[in-house]
ZASE-17889 format. One record per residue (C-alpha): residue number from 1; y, z, x; residue in three letters. Coordinates in steps of 0.25 Angstrom, whole numbers, plus 5000, padded with zeros to 4 digits. Example, Ala and Ser with C-alpha at 12.3 -4.5 7.8 and 13.67 -1.06 7.14 Angstrom:
residues 2
1/4982/5031/5049/Ala
2/4996/5029/5055/Ser
***
This chain:
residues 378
1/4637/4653/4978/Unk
2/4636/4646/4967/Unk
3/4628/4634/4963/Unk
4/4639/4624/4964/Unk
5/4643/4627/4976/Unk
6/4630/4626/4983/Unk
7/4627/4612/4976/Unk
8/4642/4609/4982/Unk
9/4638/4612/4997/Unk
10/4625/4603/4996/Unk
11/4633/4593/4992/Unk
12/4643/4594/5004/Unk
13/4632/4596/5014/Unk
14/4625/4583/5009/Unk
15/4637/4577/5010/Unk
16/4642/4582/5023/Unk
17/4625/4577/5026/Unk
18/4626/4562/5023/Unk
19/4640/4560/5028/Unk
20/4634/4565/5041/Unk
21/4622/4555/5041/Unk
22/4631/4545/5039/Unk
23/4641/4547/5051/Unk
24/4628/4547/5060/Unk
25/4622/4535/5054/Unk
26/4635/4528/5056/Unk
27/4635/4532/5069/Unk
28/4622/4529/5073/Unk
29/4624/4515/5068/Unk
30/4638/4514/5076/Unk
31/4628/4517/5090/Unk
32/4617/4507/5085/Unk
33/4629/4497/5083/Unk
34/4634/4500/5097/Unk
35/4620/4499/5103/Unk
36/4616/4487/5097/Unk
37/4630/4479/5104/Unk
38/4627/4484/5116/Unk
39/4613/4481/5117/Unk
40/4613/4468/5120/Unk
41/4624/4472/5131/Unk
42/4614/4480/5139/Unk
43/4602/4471/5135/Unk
44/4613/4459/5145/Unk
45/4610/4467/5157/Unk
46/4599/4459/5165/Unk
47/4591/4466/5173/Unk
48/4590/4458/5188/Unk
49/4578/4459/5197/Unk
50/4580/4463/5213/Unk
51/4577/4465/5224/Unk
52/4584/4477/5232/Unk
53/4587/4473/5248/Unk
54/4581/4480/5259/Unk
55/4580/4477/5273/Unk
56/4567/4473/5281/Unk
57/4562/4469/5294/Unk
58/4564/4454/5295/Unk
59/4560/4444/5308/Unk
60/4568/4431/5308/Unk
61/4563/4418/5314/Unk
62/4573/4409/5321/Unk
63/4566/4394/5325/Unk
64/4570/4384/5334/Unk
65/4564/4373/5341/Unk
66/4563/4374/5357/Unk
67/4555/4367/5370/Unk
68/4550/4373/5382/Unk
69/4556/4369/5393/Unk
70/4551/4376/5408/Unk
71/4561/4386/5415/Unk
72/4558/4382/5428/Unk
73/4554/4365/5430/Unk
74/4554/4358/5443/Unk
75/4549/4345/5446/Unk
76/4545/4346/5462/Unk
77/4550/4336/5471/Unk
78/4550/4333/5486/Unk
79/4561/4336/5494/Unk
80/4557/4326/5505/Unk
81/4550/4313/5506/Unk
82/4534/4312/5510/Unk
83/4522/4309/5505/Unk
84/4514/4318/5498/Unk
85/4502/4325/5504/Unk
86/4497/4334/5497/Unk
87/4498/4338/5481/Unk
88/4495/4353/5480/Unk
89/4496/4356/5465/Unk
90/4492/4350/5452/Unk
91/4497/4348/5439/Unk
92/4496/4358/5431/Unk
93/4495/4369/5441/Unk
94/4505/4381/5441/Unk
95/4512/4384/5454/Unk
96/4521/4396/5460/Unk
97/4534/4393/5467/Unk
98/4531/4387/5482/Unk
99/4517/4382/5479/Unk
100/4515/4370/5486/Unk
101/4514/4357/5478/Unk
102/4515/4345/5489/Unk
103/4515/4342/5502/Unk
104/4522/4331/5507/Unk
105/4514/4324/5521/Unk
106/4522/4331/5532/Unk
107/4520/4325/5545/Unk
108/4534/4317/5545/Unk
109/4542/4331/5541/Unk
110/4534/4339/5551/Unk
111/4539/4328/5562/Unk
112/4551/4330/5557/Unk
113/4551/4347/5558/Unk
114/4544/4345/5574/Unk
115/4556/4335/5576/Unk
116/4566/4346/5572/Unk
117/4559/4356/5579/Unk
118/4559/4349/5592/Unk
119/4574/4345/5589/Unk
120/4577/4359/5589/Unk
121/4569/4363/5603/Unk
122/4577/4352/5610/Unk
123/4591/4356/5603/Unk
124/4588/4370/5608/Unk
125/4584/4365/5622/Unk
126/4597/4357/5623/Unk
127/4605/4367/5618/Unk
128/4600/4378/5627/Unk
129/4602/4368/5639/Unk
130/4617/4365/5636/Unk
131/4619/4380/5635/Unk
132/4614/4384/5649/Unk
133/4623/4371/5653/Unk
134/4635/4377/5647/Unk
135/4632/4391/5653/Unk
136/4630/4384/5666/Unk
137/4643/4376/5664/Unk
138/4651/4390/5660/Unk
139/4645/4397/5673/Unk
140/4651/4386/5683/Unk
141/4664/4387/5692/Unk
142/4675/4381/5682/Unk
143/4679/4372/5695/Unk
144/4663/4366/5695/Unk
145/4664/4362/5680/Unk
146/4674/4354/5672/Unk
147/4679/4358/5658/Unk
148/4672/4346/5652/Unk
149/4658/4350/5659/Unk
150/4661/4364/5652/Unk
151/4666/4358/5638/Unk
152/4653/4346/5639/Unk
153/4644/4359/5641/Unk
154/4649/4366/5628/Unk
155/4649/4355/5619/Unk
156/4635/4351/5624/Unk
157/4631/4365/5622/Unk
158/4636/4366/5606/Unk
159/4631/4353/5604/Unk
160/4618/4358/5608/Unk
161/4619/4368/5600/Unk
162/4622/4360/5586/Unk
163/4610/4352/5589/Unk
164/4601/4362/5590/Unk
165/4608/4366/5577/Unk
166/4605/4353/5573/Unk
167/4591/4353/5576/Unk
168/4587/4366/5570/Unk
169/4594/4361/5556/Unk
170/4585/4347/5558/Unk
171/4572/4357/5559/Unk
172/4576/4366/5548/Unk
173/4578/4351/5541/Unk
174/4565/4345/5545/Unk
175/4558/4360/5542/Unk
176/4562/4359/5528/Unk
177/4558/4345/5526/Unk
178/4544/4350/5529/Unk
179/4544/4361/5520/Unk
180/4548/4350/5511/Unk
181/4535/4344/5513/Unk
182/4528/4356/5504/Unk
183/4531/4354/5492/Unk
184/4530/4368/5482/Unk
185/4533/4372/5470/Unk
186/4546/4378/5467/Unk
187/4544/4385/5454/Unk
188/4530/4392/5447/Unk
189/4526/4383/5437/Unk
190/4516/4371/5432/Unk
191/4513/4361/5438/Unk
192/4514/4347/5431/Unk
193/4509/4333/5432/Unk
194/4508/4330/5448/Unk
195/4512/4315/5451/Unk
196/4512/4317/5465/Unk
197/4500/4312/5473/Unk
198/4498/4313/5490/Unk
199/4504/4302/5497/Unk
200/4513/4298/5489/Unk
201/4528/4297/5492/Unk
202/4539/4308/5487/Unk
203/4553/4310/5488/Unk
204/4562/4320/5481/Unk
205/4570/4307/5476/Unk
206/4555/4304/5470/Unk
207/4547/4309/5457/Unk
208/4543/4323/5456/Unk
209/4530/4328/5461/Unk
210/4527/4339/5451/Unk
211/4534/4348/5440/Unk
212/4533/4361/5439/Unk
213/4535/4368/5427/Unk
214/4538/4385/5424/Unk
215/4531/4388/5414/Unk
216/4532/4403/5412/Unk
217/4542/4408/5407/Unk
218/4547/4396/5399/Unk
219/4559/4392/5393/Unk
220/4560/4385/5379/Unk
221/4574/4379/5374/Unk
222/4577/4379/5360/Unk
223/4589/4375/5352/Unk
224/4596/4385/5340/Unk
225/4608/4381/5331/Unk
226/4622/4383/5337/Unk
227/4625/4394/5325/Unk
228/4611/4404/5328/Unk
229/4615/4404/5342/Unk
230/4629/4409/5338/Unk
231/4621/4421/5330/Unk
232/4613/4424/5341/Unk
233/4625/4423/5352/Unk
234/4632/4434/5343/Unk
235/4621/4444/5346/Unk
236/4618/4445/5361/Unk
237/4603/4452/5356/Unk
238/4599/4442/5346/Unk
239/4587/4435/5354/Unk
240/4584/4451/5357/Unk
241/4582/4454/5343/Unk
242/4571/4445/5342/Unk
243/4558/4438/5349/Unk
244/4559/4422/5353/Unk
245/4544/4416/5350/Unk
246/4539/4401/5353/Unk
247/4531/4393/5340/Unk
248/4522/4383/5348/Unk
249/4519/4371/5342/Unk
250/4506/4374/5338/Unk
251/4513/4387/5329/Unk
252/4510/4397/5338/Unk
253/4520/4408/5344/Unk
254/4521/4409/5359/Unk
255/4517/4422/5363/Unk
256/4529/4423/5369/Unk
257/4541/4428/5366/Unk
258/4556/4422/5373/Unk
259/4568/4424/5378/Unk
260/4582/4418/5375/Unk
261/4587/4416/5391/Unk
262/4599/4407/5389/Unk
263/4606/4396/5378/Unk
264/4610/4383/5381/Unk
265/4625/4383/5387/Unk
266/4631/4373/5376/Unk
267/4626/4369/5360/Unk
268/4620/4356/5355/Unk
269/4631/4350/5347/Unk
270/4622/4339/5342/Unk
271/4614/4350/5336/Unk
272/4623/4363/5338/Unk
273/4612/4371/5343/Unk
274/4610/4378/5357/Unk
275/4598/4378/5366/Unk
276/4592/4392/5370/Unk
277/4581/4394/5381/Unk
278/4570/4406/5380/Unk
279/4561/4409/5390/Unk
280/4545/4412/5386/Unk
281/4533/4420/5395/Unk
282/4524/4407/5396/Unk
283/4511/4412/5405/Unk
284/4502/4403/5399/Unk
285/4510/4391/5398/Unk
286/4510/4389/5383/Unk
287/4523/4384/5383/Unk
288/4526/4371/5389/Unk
289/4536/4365/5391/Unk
290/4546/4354/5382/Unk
291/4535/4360/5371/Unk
292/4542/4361/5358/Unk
293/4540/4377/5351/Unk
294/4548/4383/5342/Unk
295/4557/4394/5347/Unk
296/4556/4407/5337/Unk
297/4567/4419/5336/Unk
298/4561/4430/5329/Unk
299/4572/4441/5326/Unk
300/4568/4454/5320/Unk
301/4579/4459/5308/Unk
302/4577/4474/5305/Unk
303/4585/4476/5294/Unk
304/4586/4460/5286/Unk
305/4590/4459/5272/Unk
306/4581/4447/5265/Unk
307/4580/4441/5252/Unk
308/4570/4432/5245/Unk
309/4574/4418/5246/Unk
310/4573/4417/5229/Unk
311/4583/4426/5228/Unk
312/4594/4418/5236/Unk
313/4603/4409/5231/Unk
314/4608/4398/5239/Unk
315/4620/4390/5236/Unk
316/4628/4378/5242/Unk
317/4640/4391/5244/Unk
318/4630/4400/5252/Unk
319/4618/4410/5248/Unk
320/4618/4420/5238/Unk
321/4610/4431/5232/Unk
322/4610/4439/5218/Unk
323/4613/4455/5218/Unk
324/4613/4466/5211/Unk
325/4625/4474/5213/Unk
326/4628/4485/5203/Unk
327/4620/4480/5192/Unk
328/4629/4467/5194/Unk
329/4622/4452/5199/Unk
330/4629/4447/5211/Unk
331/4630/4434/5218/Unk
332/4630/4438/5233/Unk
333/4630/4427/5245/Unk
334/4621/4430/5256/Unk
335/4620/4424/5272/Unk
336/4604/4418/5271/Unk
337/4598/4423/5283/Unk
338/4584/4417/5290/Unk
339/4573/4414/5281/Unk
340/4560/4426/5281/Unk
341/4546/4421/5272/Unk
342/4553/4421/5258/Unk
343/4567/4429/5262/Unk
344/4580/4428/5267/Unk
345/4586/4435/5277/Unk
346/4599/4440/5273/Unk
347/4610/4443/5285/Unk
348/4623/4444/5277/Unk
349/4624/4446/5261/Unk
350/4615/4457/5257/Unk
351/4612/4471/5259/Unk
352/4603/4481/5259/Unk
353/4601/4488/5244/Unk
354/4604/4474/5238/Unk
355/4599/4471/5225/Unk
356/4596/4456/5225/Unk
357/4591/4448/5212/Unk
358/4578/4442/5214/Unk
359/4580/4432/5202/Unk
360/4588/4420/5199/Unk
361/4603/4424/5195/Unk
362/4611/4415/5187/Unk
363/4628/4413/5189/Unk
364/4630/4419/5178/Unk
365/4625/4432/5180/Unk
366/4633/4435/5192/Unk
367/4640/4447/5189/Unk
368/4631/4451/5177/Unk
369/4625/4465/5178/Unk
370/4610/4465/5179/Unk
371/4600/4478/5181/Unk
372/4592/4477/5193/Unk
373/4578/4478/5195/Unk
374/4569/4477/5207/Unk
375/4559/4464/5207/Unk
376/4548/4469/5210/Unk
377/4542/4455/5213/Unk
378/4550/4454/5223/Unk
***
């Protein structure tokens, strides 16, 4: 090869060289240009802090105010007139059923008992002589007797025997009217203020002598809006699911725990509510009754979806809350359940997996997409 030709063949390869050099210049420069216009595209996409929704174990407290009213309440009266003689019970004192209470003086109705007694002996004794007449009458010749003699005889002997009748229902009259004299106690209970005192003048028409109060079990009354006695109308185990305490006045819970026995038979439409009764094991007569206590519903919820009250938006047209969904910020509305420490319950609206924004969201960024990240504050 000659020395020309070499020097030729440099020439080309340099050439071929820097040509190369800059086709890759330019094209590095084309991607620079490219990445610069996009960067501030990606640099847009704001990154979101959530908060991913699981289910827990929640305990919701329903309130109402009720009064303790007695099961069982009788004011005791007499059922005859008398005077008193003796006062058997205090106030205060708890009595069973048939206990005796008064005693009326009872020398008039014990008369009264002897009277019917000896009414009834004599109605025997007369009746038993017309029916030996009769039998007497009925054994003689037809020719010695008359019809009328015969028909005297048996209207003597049935009237007889509806005296006797008589008689025995003016015993069984004056007998109870005696009994009447011991006045007992109808029901277990209490014992209140005792007005009565011996001597003094009663009549069933007159002022009770005593009230008698049951005190265990009790029944306390309370009232509940019209619309939470729908919901709970709709599931026949809703006061089931839960436990029914009492709050005293002086804040503590009744060791107790009730049951719902039946709801008033028409709604308050002053007030459209409804009045429920529960009944409470009262064995050391904490509760008394027309006290005022605030009935408490505890319902446990296995499974409740909640969310921080910060993170709700609540508008004049309803609830709502700010999601993640596919990288994209949504505006969801949401039902507000009952209120837990610093949560909402959420029945309706959210699911499990959600991804909730825990900061503030503006209108405007509805519909943007964001990358989310988990608050760890949260």
């Amino acid at each position: 090869m000659s020395k020309s030709n070499f020097f030729l063949e440099i020439i080309v390869l340099v050439l071929l060289l820097v040509v190369s050099w800059m086709g890759f210049d330019a094209y590095r420069s084309n991607e620079i240009k490219k990445a610069e216009k996009n960067e501030p595209a990606l640099q847009s996409i704001k990154k979101m802090p959530v908060q991913i929704i699981t289910p827990k174990e929640i305990t919701l407290t329903n309130s109402y105010i009720g009064t303790v009213q007695p099961i069982h309440a009788v004011s005791v009266l007499p059922y005859i007139t008398g005077f008193i003689d003796q006062v058997l019970v205090k106030g205060g004192e708890e009595v069973k059923k048939g206990d005796t209470l008064f005693i009326l003086k009872q020398d008039q109705y014990l008369a009264q008992k002897e009277a019917a007694a000896a009414a009834v002996a004599k109605a025997k004794a007369d009746l038993e002589n017309e029916r030996l007449y009769l039998e007497r009458i009925k054994r003689t010749s037809s020719k010695a007797i008359s019809q009328t003699e015969l028909d005297n005889a048996q209207t003597n002997y049935l009237s007889a025997k509806a005296d006797l009748k008589s008689a025995e229902a003016n015993l069984k009259l004056a007998n109870v009217n005696y009994e009447y004299t011991t006045i007992k106690a109808s029901i277990d209970g209490i014992v209140g203020n005792i007005s009565a005192t011996p001597g003094e003048y009663v009549s069933p028409q007159g002022n009770s002598l005593a009230y008698v109060l049951q005190y265990n079990p009790i029944r306390v009354a309370f009232t509940i809006p019209e619309k939470d006695f729908l919901k709970m109308q709709s599931d026949i185990n809703f006061f089931k699911k839960g436990k029914m305490k009492l709050m005293l006045a002086d804040q503590v819970i009744f060791e107790q725990d009730g049951n719902i026995r039946f709801s008033d038979n028409k709604v308050n439409e002053s007030a459209s509510s409804i009045t429920l009764y529960a009944d409470f094991d009262n064995p050391n007569r904490t509760l008394l009754p027309n006290a005022y206590v605030l009935v408490l519903f505890e319902q446990r919820i296995p499974n409740a979806l909640t969310v921080n009250k910060n993170w709700v938006s609540m508008e004049e047209n309803g609830n709502f809350i700010y999601l993640l969904e596919n990288e994209i910020i949504v505006k969801k509305a949401i039902e507000l359940g009952q209120s837990v420490q610093n949560q909402f319950y959420i029945p309706n609206g959210l699911k499990a997996g959600d991804q909730v924004i825990t900061e503030q969201v503006s209108s405007v960024e509805i519909g943007k997409p964001a990358k989310p990240f988990v608050n760890q504050k949260e």
